[in-house]
Predicted model as a PDB file, atoms N, CA, C, CB and O in Angstrom, pLDDT in the B-factor column:
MODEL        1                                                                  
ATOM      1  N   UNK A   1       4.820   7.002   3.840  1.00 89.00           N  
ATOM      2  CA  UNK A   1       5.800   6.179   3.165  1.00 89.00           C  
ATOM      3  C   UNK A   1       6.763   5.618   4.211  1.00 89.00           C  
ATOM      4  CB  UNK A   1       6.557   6.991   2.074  1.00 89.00           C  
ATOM      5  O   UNK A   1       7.204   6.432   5.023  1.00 89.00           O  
ATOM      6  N   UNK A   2       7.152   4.344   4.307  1.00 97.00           N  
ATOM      7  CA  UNK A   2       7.525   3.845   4.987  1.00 97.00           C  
ATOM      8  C   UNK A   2       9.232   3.694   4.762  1.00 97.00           C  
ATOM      9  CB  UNK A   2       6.689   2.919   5.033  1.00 97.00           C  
ATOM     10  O   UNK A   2       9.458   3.498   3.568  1.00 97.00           O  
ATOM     11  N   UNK A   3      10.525   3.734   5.615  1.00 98.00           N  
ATOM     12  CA  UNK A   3      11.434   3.979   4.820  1.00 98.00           C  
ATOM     13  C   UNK A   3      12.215   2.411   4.377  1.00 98.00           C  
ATOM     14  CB  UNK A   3      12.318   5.094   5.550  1.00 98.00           C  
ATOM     15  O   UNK A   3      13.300   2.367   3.797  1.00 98.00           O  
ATOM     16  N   UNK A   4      11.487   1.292   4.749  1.00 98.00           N  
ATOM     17  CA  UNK A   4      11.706   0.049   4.691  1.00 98.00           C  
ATOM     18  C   UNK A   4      10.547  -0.662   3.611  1.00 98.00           C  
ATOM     19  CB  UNK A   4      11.699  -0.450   6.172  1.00 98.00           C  
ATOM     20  O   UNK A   4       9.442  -0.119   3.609  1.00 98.00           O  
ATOM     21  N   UNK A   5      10.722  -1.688   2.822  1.00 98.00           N  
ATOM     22  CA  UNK A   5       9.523  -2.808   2.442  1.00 98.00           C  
ATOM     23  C   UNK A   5      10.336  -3.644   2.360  1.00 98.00           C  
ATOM     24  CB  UNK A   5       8.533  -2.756   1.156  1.00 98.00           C  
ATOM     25  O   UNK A   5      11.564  -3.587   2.409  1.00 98.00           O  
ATOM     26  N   UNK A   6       9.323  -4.839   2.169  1.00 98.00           N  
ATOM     27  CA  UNK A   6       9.603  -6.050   1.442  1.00 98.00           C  
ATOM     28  C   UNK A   6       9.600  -6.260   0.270  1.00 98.00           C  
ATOM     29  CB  UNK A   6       9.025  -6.816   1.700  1.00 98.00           C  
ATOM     30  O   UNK A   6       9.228  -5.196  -0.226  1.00 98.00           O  
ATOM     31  N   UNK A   7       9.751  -6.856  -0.392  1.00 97.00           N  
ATOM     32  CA  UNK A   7       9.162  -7.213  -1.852  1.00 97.00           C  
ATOM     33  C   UNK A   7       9.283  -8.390  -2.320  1.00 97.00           C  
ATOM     34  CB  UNK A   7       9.665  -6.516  -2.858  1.00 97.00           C  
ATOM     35  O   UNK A   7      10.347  -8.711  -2.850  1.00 97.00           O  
ATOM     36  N   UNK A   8       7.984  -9.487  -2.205  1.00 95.00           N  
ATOM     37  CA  UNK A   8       8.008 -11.154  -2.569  1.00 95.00           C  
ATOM     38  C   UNK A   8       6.984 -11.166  -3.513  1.00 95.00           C  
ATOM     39  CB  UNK A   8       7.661 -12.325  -1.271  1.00 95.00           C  
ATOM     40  O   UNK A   8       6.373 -10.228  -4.026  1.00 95.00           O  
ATOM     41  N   UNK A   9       6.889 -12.366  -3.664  1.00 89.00           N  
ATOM     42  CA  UNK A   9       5.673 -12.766  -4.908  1.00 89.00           C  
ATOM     43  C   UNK A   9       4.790 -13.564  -4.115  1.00 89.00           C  
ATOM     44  CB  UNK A   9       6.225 -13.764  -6.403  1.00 89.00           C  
ATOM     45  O   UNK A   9       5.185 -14.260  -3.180  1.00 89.00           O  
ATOM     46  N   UNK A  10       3.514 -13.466  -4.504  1.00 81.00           N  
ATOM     47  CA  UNK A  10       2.818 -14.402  -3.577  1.00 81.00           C  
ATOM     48  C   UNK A  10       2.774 -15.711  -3.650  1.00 81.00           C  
ATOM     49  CB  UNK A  10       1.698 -14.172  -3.518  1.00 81.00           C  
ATOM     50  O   UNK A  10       3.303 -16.374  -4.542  1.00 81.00           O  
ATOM     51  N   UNK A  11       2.126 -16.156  -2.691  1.00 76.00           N  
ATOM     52  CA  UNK A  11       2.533 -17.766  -2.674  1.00 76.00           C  
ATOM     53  C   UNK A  11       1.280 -18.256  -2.996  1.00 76.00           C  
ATOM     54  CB  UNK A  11       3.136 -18.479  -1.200  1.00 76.00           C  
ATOM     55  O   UNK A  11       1.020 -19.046  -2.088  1.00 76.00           O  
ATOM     56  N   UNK A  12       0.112 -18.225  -3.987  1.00 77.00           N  
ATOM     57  CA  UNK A  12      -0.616 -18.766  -4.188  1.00 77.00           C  
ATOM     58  C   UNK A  12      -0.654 -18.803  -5.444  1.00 77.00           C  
ATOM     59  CB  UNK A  12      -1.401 -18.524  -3.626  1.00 77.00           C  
ATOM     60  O   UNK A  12      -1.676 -18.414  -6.008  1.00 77.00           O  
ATOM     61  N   UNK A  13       0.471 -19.287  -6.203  1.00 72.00           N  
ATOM     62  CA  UNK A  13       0.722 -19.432  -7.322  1.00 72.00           C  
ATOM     63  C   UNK A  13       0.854 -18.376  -8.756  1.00 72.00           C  
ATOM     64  CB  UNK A  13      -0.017 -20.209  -7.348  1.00 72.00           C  
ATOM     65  O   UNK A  13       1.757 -18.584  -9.567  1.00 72.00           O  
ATOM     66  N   UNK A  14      -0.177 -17.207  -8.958  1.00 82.00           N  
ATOM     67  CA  UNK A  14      -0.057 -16.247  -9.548  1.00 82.00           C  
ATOM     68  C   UNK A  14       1.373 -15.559 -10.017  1.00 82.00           C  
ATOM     69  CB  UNK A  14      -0.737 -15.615  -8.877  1.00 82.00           C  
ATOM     70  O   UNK A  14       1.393 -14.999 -11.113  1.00 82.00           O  
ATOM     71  N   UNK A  15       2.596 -15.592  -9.190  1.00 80.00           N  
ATOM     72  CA  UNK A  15       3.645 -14.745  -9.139  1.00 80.00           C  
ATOM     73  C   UNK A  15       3.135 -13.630  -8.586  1.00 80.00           C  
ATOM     74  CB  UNK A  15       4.277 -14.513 -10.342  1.00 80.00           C  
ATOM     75  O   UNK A  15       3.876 -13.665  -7.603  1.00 80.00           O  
ATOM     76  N   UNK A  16       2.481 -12.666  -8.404  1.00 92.00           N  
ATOM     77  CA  UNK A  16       1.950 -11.536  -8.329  1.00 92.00           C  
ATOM     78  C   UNK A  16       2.946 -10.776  -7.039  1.00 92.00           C  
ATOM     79  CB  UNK A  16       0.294 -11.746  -8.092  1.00 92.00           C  
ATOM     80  O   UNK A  16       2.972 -11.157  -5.869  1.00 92.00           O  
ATOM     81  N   UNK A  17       3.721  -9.630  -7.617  1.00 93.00           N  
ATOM     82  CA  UNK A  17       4.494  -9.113  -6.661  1.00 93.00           C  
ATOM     83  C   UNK A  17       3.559  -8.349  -5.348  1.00 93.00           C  
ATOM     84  CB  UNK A  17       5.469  -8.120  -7.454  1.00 93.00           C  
ATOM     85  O   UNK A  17       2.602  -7.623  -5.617  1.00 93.00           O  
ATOM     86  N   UNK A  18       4.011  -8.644  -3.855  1.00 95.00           N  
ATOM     87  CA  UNK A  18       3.220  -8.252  -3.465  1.00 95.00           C  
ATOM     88  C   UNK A  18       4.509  -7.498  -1.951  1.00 95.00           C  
ATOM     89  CB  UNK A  18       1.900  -9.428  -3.421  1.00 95.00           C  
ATOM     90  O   UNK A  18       5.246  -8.252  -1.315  1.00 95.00           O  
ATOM     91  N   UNK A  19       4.458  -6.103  -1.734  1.00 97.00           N  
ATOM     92  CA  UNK A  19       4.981  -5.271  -1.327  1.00 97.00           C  
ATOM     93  C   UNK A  19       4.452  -5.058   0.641  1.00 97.00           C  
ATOM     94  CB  UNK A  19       4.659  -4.188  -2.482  1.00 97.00           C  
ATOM     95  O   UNK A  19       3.256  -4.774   0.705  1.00 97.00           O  
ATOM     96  N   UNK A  20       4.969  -5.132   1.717  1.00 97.00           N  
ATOM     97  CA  UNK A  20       5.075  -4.776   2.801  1.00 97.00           C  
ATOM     98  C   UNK A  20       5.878  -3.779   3.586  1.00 97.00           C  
ATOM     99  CB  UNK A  20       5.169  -5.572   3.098  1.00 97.00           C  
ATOM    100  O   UNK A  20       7.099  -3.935   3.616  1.00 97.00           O  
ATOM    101  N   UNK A  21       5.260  -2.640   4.307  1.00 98.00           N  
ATOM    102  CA  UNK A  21       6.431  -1.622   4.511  1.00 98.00           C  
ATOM    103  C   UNK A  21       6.247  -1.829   5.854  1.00 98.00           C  
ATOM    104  CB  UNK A  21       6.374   0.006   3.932  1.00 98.00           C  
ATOM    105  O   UNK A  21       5.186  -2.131   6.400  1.00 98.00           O  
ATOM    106  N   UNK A  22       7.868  -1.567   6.632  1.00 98.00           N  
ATOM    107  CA  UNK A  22       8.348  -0.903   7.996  1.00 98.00           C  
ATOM    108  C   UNK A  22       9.152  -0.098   8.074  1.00 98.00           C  
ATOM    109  CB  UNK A  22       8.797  -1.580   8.815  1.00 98.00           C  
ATOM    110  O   UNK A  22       9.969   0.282   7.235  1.00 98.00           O  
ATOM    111  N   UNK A  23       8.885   0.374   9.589  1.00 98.00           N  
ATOM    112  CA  UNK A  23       9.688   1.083   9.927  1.00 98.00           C  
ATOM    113  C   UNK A  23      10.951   1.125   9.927  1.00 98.00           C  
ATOM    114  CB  UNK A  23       9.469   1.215  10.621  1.00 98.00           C  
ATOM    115  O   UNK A  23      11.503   2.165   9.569  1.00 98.00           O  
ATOM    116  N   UNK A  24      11.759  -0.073  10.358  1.00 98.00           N  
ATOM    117  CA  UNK A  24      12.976  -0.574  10.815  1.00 98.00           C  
ATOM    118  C   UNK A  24      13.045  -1.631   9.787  1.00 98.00           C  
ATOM    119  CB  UNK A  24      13.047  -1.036  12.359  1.00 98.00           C  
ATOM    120  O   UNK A  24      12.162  -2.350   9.321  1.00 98.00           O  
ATOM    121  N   UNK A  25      14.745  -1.523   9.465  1.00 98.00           N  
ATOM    122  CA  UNK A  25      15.282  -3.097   9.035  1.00 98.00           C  
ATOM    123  C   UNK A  25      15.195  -3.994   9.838  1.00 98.00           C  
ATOM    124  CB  UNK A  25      16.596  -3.277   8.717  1.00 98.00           C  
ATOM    125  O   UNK A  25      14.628  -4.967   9.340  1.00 98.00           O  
ATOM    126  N   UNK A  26      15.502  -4.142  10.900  1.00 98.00           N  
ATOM    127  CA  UNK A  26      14.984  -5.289  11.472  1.00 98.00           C  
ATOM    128  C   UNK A  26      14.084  -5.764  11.595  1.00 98.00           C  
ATOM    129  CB  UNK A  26      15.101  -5.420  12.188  1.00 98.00           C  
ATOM    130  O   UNK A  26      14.190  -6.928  11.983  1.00 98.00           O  
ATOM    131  N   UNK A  27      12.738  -5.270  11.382  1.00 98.00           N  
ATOM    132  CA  UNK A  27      10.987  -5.604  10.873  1.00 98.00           C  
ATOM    133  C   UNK A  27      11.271  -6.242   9.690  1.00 98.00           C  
ATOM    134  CB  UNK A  27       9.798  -4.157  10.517  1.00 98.00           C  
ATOM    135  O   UNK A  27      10.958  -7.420   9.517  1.00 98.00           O  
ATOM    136  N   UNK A  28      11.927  -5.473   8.718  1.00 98.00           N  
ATOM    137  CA  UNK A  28      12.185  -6.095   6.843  1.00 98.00           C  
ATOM    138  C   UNK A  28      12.499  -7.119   7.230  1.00 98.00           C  
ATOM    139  CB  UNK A  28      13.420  -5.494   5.608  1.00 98.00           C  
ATOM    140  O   UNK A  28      11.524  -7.852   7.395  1.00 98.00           O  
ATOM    141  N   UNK A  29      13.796  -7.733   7.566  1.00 97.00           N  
ATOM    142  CA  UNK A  29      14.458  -8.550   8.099  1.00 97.00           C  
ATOM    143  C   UNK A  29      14.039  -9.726   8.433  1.00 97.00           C  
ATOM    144  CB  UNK A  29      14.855  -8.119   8.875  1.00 97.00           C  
ATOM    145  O   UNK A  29      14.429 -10.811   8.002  1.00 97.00           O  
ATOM    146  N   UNK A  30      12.987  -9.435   9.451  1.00 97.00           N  
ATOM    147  CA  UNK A  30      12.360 -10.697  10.181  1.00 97.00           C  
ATOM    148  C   UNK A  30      11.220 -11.048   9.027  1.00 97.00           C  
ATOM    149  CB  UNK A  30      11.623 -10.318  11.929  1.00 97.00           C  
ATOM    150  O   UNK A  30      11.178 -12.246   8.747  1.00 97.00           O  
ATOM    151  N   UNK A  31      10.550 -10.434   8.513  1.00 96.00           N  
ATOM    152  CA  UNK A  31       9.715 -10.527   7.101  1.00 96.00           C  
ATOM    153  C   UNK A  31      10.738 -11.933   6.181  1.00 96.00           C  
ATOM    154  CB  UNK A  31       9.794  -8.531   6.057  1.00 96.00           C  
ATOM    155  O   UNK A  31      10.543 -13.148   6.157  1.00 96.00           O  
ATOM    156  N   UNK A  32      11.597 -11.255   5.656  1.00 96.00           N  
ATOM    157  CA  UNK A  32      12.533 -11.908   4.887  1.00 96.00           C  
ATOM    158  C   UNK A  32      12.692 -12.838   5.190  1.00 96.00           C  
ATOM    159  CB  UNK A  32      13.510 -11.539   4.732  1.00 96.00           C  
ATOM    160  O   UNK A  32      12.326 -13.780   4.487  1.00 96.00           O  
ATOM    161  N   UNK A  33      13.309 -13.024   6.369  1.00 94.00           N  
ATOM    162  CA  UNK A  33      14.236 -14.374   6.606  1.00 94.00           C  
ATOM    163  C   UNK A  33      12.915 -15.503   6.547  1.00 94.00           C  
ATOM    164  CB  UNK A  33      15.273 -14.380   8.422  1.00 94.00           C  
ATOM    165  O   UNK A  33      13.038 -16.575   5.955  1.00 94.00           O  
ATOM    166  N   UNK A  34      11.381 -15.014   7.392  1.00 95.00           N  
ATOM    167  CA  UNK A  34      10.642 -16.241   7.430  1.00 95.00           C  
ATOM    168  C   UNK A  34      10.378 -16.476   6.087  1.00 95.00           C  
ATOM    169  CB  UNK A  34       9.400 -16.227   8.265  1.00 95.00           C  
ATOM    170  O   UNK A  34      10.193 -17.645   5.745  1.00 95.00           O  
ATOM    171  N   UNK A  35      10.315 -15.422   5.105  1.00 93.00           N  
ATOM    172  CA  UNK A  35      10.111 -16.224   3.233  1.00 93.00           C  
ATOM    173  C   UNK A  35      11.420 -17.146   3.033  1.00 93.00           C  
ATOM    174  CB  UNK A  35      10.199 -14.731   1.556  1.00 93.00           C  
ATOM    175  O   UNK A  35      11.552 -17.543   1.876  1.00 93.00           O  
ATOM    176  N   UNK A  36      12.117 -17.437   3.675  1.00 90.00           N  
ATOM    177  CA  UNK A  36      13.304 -18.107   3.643  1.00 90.00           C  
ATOM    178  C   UNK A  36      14.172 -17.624   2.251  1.00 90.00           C  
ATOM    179  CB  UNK A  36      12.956 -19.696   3.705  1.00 90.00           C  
ATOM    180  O   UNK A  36      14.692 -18.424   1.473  1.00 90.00           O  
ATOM    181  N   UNK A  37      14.207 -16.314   2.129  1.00 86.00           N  
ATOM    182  CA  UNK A  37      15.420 -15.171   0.923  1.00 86.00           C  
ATOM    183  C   UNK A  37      14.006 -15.109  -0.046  1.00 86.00           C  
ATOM    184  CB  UNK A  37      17.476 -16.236  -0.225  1.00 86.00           C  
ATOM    185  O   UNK A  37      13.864 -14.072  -0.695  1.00 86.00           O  
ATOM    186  N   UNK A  38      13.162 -15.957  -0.150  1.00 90.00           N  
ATOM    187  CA  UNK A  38      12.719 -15.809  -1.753  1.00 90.00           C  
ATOM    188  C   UNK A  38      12.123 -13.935  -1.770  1.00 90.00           C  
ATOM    189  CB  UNK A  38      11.040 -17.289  -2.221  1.00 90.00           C  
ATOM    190  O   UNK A  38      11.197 -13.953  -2.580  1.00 90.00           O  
ATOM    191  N   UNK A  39      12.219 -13.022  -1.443  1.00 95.00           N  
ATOM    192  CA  UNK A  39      12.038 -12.016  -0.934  1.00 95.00           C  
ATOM    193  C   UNK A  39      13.567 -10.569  -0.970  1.00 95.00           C  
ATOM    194  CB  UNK A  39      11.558 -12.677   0.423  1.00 95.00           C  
ATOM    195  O   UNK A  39      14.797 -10.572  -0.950  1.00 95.00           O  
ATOM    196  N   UNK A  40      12.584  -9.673  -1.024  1.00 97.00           N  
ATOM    197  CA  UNK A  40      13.907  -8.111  -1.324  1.00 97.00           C  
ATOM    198  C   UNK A  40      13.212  -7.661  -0.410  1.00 97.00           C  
ATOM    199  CB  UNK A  40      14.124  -6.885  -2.969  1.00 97.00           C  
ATOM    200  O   UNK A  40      12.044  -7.690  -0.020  1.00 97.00           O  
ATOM    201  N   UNK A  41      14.818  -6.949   0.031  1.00 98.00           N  
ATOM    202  CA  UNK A  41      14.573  -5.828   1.372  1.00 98.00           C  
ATOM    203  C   UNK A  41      15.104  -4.419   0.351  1.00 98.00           C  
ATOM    204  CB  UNK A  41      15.916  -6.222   3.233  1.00 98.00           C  
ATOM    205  O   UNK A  41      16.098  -4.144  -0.321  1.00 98.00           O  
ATOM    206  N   UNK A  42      14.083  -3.907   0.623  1.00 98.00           N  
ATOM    207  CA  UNK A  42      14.407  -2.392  -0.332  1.00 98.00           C  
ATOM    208  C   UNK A  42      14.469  -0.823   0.841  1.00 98.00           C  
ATOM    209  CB  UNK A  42      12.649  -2.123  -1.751  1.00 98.00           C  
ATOM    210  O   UNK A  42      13.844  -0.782   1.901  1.00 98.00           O  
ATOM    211  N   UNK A  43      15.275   0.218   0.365  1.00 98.00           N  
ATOM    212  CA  UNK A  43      15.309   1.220   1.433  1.00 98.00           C  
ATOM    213  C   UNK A  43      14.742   2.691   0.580  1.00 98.00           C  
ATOM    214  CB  UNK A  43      17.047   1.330   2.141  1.00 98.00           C  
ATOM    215  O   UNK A  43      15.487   3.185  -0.266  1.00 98.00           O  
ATOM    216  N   UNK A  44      13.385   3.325   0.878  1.00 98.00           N  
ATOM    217  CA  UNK A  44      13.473   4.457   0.473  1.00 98.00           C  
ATOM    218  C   UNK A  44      14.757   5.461   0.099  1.00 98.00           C  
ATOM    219  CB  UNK A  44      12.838   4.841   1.241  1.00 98.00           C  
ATOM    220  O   UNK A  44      15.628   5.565   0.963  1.00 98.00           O  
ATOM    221  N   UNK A  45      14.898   6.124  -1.013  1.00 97.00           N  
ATOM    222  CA  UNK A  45      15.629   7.235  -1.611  1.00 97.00           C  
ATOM    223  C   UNK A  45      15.108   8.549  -1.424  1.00 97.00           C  
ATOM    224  CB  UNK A  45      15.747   7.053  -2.950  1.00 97.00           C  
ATOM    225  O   UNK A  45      14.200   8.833  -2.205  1.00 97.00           O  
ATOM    226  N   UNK A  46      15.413   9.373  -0.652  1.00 96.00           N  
ATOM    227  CA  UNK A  46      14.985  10.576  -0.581  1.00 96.00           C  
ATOM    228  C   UNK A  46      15.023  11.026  -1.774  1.00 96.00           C  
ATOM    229  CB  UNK A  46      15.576  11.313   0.242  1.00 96.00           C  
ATOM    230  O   UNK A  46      14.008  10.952  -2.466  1.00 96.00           O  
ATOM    231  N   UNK A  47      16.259  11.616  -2.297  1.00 96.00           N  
ATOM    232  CA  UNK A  47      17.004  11.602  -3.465  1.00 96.00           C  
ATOM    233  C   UNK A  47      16.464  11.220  -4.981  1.00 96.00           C  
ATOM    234  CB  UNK A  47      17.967  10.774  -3.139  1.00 96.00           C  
ATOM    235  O   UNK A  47      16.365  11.866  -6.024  1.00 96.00           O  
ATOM    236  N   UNK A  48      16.198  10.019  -4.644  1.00 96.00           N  
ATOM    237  CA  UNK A  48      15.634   9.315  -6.017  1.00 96.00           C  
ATOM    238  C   UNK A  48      14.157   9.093  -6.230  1.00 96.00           C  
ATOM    239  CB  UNK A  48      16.203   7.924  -6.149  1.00 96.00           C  
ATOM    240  O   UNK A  48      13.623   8.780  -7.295  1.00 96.00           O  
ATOM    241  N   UNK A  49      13.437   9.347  -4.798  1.00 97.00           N  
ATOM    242  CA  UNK A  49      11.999   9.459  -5.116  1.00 97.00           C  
ATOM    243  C   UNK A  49      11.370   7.829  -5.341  1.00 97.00           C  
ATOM    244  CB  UNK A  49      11.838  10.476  -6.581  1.00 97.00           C  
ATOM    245  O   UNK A  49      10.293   7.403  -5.759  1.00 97.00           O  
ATOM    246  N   UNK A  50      12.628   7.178  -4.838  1.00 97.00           N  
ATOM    247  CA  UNK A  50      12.196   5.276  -5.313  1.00 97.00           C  
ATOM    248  C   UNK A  50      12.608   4.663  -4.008  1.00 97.00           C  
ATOM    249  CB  UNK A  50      13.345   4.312  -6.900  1.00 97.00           C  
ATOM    250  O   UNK A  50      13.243   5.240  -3.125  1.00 97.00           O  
ATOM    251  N   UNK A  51      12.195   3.487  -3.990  1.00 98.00           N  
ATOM    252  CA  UNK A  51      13.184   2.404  -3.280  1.00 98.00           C  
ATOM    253  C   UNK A  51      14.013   1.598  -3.997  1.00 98.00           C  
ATOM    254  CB  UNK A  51      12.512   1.468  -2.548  1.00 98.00           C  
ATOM    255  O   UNK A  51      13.668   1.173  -5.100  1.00 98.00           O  
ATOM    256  N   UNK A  52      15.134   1.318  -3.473  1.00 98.00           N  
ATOM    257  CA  UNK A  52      15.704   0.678  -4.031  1.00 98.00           C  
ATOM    258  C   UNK A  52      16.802  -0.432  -3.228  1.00 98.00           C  
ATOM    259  CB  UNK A  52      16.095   1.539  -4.824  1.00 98.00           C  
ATOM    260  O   UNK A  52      17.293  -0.038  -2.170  1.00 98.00           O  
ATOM    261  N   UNK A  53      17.177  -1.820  -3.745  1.00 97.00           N  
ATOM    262  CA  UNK A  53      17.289  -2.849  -2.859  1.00 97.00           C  
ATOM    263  C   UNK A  53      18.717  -2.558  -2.070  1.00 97.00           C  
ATOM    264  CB  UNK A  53      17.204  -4.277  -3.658  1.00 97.00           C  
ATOM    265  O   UNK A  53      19.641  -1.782  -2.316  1.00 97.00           O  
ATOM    266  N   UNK A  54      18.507  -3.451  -1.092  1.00 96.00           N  
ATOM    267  CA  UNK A  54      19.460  -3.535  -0.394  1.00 96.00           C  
ATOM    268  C   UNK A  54      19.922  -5.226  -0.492  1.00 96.00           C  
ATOM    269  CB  UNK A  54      19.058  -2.912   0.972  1.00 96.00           C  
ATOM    270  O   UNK A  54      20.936  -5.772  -0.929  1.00 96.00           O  
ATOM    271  N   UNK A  55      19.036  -5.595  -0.050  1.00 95.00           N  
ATOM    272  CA  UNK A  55      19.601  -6.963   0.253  1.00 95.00           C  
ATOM    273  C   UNK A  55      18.417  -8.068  -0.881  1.00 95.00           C  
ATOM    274  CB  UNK A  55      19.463  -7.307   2.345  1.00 95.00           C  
ATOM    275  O   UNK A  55      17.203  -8.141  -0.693  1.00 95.00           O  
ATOM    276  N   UNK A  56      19.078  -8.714  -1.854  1.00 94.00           N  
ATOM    277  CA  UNK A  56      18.364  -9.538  -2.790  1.00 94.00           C  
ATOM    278  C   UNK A  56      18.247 -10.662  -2.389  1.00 94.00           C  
ATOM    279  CB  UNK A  56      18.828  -9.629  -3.950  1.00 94.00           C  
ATOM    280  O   UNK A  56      18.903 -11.390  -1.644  1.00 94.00           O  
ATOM    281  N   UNK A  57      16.954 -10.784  -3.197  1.00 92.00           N  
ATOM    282  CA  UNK A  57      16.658 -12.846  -3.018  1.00 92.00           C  
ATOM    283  C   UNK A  57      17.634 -13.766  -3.286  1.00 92.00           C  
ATOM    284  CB  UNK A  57      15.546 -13.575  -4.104  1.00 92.00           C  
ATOM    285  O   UNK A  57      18.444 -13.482  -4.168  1.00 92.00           O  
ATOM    286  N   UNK A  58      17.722 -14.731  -2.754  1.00 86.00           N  
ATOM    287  CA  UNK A  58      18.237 -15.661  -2.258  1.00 86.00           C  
ATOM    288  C   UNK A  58      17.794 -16.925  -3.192  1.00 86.00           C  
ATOM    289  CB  UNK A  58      17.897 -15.658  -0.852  1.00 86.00           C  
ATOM    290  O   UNK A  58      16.865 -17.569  -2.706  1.00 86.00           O  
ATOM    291  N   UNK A  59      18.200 -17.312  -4.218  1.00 72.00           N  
ATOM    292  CA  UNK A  59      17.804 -18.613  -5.120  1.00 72.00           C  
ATOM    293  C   UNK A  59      18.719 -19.559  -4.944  1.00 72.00           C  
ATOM    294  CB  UNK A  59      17.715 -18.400  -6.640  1.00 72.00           C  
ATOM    295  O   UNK A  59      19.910 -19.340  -5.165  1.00 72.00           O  
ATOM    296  N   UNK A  60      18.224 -20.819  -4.489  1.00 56.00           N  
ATOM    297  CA  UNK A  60      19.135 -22.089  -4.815  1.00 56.00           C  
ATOM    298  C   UNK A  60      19.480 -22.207  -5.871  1.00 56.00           C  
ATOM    299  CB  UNK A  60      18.708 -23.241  -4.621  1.00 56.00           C  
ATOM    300  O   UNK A  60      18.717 -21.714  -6.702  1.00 56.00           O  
ATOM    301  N   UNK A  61      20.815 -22.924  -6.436  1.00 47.00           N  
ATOM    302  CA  UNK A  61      20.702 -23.493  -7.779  1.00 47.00           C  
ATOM    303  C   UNK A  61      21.116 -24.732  -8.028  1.00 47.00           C  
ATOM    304  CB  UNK A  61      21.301 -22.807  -8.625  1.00 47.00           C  
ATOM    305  O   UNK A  61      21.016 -25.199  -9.163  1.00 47.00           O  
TER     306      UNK A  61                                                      
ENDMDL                                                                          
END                                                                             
């Protein structure tokens, strides 16, 4: 288990959530920023047995 992922939807139209793990936030990070926000940076919970976000997508409006 990785204590970092991503979490975007894919880009081939489906929506289909599709999940990437690292080591480091700064791996998440660089993930993220190239989806340009449409994308969650989430941090393992020891505690809670989940991940849960840190930093949310990014929507124009």
């Amino acid at each position: 288990m990785k204590p970092y992922r991503v979490r975007f939807w894919s880009q081939d139209g489906n929506g289909q959530e599709e999940f990437m793990g690292f080591d480091t936030m700064e791996q998440a990070q660089s993930l993220y920023e190239s989806l340009d926000g449409l994308a969650e940076i989430q941090q393992y919970s020891e505690e809670r047995h989940e991940y849960e976000a840190l930093v949310y997508p990014e929507f124009e409006y």
